[in-house]
N, C-alpha and C positions, 0 to 999 in steps of 0.2 A: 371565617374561623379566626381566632385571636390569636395570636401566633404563642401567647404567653400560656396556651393552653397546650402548647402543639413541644412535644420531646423532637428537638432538632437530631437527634441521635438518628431519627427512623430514615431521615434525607441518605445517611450513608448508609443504612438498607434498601433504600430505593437505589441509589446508584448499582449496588452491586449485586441487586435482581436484575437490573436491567442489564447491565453489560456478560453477567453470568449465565443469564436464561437457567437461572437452576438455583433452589433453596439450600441442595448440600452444598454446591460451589461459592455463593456467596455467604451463609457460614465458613468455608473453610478461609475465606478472604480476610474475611472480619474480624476471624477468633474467635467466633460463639457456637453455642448449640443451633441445628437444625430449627430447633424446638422455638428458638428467641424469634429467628428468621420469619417464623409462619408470623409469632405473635407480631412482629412489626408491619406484615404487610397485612394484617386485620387490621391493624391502628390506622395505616395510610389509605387503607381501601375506605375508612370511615371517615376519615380526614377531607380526602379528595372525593369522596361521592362515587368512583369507580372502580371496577374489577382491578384494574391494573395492568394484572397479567395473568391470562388464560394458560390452562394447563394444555401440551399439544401434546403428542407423541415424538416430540425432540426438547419436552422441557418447559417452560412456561417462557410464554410468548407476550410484546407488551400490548396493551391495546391502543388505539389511538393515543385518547387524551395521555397514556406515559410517553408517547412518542413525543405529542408536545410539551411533557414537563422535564422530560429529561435534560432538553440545552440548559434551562432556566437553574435546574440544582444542581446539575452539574459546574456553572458558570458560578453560584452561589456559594459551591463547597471550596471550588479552582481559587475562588477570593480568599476564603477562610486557608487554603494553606499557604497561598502569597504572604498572607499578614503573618504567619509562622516562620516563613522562610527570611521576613523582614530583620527578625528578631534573632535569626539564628543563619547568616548569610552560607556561612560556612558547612554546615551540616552535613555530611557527606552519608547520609540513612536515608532510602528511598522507599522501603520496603513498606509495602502496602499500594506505592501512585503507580500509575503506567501514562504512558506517552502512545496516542494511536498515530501512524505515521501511515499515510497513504502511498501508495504508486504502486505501479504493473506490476505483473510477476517476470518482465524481462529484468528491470529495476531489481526487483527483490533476489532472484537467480544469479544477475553477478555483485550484491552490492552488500545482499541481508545480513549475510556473515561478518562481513568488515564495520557494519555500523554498526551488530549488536557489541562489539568490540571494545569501539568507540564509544561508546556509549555509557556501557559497563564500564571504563575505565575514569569514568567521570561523574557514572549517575550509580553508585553500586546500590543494588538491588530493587532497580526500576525495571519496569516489564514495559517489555517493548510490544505492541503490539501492531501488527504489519496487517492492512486489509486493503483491496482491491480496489483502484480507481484508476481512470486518464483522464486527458484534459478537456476532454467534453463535460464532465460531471462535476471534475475536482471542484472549483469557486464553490458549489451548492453545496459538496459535503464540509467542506471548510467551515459555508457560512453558519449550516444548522448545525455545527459543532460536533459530527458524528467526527469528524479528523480534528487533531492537532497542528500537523503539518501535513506537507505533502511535498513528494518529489515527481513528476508528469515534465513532460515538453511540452509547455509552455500551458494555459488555462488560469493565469494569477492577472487577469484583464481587469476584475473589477477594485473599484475603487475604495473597499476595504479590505482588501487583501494586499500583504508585502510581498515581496518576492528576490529571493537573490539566483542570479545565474553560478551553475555549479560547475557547469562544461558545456561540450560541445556534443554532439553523436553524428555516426554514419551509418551507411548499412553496410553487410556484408555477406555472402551466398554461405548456406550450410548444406553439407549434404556426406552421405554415408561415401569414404575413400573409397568403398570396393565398387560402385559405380565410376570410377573415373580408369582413364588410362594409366598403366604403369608409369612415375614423374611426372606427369600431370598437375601443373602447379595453378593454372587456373581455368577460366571457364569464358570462350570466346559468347559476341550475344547471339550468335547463331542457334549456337547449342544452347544457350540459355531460355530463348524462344522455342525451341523444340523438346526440351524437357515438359514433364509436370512439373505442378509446382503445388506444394503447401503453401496456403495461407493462412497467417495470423490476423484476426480482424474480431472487433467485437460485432461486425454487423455479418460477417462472413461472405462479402460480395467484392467487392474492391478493395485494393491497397495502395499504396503509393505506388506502388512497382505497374500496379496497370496504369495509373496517369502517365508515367513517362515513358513507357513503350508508345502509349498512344499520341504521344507528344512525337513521335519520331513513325506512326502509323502500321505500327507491331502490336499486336496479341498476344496472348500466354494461355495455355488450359490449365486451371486449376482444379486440379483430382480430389479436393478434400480441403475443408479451415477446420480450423479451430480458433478458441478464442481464449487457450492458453500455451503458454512458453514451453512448458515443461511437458505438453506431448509430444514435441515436436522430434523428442529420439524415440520412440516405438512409432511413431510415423515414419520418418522417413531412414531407418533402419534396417537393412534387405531392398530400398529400392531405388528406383533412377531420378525422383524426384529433390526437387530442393527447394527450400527457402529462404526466401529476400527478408533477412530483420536487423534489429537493431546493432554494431558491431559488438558492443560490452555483454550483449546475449548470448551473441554467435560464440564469441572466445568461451565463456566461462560454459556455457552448452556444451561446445566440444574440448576442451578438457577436465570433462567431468564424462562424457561418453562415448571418446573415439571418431565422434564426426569428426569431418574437415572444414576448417574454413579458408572461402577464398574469396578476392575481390571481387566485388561486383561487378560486370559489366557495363553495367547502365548507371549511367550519373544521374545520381538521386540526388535531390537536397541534403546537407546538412542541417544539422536542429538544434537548439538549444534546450539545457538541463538545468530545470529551474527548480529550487527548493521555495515554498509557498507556505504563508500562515495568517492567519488573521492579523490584521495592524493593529487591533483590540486588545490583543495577547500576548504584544513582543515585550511586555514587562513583565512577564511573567520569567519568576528567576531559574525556574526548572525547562522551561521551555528555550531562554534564553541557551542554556551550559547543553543542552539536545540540538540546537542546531549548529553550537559549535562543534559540536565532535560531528554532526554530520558533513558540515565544512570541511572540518580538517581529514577525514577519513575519503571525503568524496574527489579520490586522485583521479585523472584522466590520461590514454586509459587505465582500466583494473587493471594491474597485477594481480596474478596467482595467490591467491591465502592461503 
């Protein structure tokens, strides 16, 4: 196909079927009718030789080959508005880009609100948008371009990725106060061994917390994981159980629900808080002024917001 035949207009209806999964949603993105929407993705479906995107019962889904065209016009369009931002450094209008910013949802629970902050205060009317990875995965979502950045404990190993250190982490015990003794300020590892325990884990088998009991030839029963943050007050809410996680979790977990937090018993490692982006991308000027505010916003530890 001739490119001189092809309306590059249809590239930013492909983008925003793809990220939208939905024909009203990337109309309402774009400014157009429903109507223009369909017509663009007939033009691209004729273009590219494929369906694109199948219709499911949560929206239209891409199919492969958009999975693989997506980095490419995305990376394509990301050029076309560096050359815009060349020309106009200063522009303080963002309304229409977004920035996808990876990390946990421990990450997100005490951090999301202070960055979109940050953010906003620098990028007005840019859409943040927050989705789920660690540092097993993060390098691969970086590299196929589904993130812009990411913030994980550590996974920025390979050799096209940058990375700057944000902080430091620890762990810390959470658990519901009407389980402990009256002034009860923390938790011997006796007790800590003889409780249940929740665990957070994306495999739901082991944690760190089992390596270092077993490092000292102690056990724990684990009553229940999950492999998100934000169950972890209607889990262990009403009962004697507790959980070993991240400390910036623990805090912002139990002042938003009445749990308590206490130190840990067991010396765990500390870890490092890396912010991560392709080394492809670091000229990019909008990506550039996003990880400043996430810099400058990312104090250790959280304060309250």
């Amino acid at each position: 196909m001739n490119i001189a035949k092809v309306d590059l207009n249809l590239l930013k209806t492909f983008e925003a079927l793809h990220d939208e999964s939905s024909a009203s949603r990337a109309a309402l993105r774009l400014g157009v009718t429903q109507s223009a929407i369909s017509a663009g993705l007939r033009r691209l479906r004729e273009v590219y030789g494929d369906q694109l995107f199948v219709r499911t019962g949560r929206g239209l889904a891409p199919t492969l080959r958009a999975n693989q065209l997506k980095p490419v016009i995305s990376e394509a369009l990301d050029r076309c508005r560096q050359s815009l931002a060349m020309i106009s450094p200063d522009n303080l209008h963002y309304q229409g880009r977004s920035v996808v910013l990876g990390l946990s949802d421990d990450f997100e629970i005490a951090y999301g609100r202070r960055l979109m902050e940050a953010i906003a205060q620098r990028l007005p009317k840019l859409r943040v948008i927050f989705r789920q990875t660690h540092s097993q995965i993060v390098g691969a979502a970086l590299l196929d371009r589904s993130l812009d950045l990411a913030i994980t404990a550590g996974g920025f190993a390979e050799r096209r990725l940058s990375r700057q250190v944000l902080g430091e982490g620890d762990y810390r015990c959470l658990v519901d106060p009407h389980s402990l003794e009256p002034g009860q300020q923390g938790i011997s590892l006796e007790e800590f061994v003889t409780r249940e325990h929740v665990l957070v884990s994306s495999g739901g088998f082991i944690g760190i917390t089992d390596e270092g009991l077993a490092a000292q030839g102690l056990s724990r029963q684990v009553c229940a994981s999950t492999s998100h943050f934000a169950a972890l007050p209607f889990l262990l809410k009403g009962s004697q159980a507790v959980a070993t996680i991240p400390g910036h979790a623990a805090e912002a977990i139990a002042d938003m629900t009445g749990l308590r937090v206490l130190p840990c018993p067991l010396a765990l490692p500390r870890y490092p808080v890396e912010l991560g982006w392709r080394t492809q991308a670091q000229l990019d000027p909008m990506l550039l002024k996003v990880r400043e505010a996430i810099s400058a916003s990312f104090t250790w530890p959280p304060s309250a917001c």
